[in-house]
C-alpha positions in Angstrom: -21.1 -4.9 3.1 -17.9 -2.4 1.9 -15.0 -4.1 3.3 -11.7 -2.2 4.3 -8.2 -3.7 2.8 -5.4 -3.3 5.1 -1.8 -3.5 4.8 -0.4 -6.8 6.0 2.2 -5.2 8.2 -0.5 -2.6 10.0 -2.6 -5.5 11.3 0.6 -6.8 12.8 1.9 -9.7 10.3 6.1 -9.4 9.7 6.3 -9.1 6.3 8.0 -6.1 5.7 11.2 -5.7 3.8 13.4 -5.8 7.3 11.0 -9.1 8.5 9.3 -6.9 10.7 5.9 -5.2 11.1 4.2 -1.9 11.8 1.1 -2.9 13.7 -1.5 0.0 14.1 -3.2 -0.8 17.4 -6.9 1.0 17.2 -10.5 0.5 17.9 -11.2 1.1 14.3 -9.5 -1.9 12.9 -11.1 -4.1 16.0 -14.4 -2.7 14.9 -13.9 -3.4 11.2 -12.4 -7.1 12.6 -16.0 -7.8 14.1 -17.9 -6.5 11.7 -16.2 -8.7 9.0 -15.3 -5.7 7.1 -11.4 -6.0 7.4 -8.9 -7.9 5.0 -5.6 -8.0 4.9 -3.0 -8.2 2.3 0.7 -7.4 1.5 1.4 -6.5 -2.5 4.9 -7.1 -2.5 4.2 -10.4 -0.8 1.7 -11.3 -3.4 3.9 -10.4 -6.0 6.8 -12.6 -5.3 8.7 -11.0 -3.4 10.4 -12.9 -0.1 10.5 -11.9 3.6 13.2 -10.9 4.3 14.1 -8.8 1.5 16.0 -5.5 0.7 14.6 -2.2 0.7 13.4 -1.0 -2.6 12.7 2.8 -3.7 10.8 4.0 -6.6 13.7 5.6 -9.2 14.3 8.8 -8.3 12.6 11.6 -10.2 9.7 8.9 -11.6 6.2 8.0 -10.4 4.1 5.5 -9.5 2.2 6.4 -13.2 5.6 6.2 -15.0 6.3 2.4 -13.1 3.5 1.1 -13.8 3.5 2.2 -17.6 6.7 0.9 -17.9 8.9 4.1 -18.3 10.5 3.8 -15.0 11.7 1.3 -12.1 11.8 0.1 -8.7 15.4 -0.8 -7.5 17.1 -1.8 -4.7 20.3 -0.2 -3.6 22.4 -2.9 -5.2 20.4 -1.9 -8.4 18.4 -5.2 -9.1 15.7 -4.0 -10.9 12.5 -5.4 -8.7 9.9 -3.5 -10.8 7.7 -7.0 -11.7 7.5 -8.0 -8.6 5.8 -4.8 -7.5 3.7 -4.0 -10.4 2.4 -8.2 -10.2 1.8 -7.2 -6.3 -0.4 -3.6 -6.9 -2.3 -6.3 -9.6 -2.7 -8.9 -7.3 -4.0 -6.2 -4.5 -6.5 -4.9 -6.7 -7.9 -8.1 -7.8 -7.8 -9.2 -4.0 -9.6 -6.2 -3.6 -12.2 -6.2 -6.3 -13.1 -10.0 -5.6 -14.2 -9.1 -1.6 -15.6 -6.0 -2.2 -13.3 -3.5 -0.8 -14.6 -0.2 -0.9 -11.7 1.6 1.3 -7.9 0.8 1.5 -5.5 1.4 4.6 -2.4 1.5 3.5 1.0 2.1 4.8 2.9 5.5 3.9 6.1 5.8 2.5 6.1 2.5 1.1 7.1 2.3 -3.3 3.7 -0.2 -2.9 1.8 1.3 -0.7 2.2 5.1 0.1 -0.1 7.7 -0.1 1.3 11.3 0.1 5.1 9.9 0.0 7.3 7.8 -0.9 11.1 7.5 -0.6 12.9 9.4 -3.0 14.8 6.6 -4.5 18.5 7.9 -3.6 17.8 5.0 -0.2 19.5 8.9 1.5 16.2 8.7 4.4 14.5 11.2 2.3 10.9 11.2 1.1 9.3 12.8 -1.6 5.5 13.5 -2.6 3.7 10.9 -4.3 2.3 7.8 -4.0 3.6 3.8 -4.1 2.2 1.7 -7.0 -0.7 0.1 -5.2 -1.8 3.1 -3.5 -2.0 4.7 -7.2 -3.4 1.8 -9.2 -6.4 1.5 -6.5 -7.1 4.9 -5.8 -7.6 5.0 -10.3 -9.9 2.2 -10.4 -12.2 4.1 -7.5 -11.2 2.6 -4.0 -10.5 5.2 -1.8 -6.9 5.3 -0.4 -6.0 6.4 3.4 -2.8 5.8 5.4 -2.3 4.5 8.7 -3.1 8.2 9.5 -6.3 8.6 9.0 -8.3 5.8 10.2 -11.1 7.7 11.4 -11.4 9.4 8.1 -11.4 5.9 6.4 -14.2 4.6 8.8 -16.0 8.3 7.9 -15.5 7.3 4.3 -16.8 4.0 4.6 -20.0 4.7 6.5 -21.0 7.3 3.7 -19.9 10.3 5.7 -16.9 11.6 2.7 -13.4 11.5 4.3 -10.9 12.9 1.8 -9.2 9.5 0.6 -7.4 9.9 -2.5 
């Protein structure tokens, strides 16, 4: 059976950066819960990084690519360079992944780990910008398909054979 990863903070767990979470309360993810299809996971977490912590934005005018190549970094706004922590987290998420047999991903947008579409800019000014987070990118390249909290139903669609337009 395809199981669906979900973002820690989605299924209701405080591990964001501010100690808090986003919980996404749907019939999908109670559905997927029953089935045995859901897990859930936090990258930054995984990859060392403590709860509370400070934001962190993706350097602005790099990518996801370029920080996980090593040619650009993930920073706080004092500047401490917290790059390891997330490229060890989108790692550890895809192992996590690969060993229960996660076919689908539900992520949470905006995130430098885990959006989709966007991520902050990296000027910690509010503003996004198009692209995706590290895990987001280094899942959706070794063939798990990539939604955000957004599109559940196209997730479950995706998961039961039916497309969905993941990344």
């Amino acid at each position: 059976m395809d199981r669906v990863l979900v973002s820690a903070c989605l299924a209701g767990r405080p591990v964001r950066y501010d100690g808090r979470a986003r919980p996404v309360g749907d019939a999908l993810l109670d559905r997927w819960r029953a089935e045995g299809r859901l897990v859930v996971h936090c990258p930054e977490v995984a990859g060392g990084l403590p709860v509370p912590r400070p934001p962190a934005e993706i350097e602005p005018g790099a990518t996801a690519a370029d920080v996980l190549a090593g040619r650009a970094r993930i920073l706080t706004p004092a500047g401490d360079d917290v790059t390891a922590y997330f490229t060890a987290g989108a790692r550890a998420a895809l192992a996590f992944a690969r060993d229960r047999g996660v076919a689908v991903a539900v992520l949470k947008e905006s995130s430098p780990s885990c959006g989709l579409r966007e991520v902050y800019d990296g000027t910690f000014s509010g503003r996004r910008r198009r692209g995706p987070g590290v895990t987001a990118h280094l899942l959706a390249g070794h063939g798990i398909a990539v939604f955000t909290e957004h599109d559940l139903a196209a997730a479950d669609a995706r998961l039961r054979g039916a497309g969905g337009a993941g990344r």
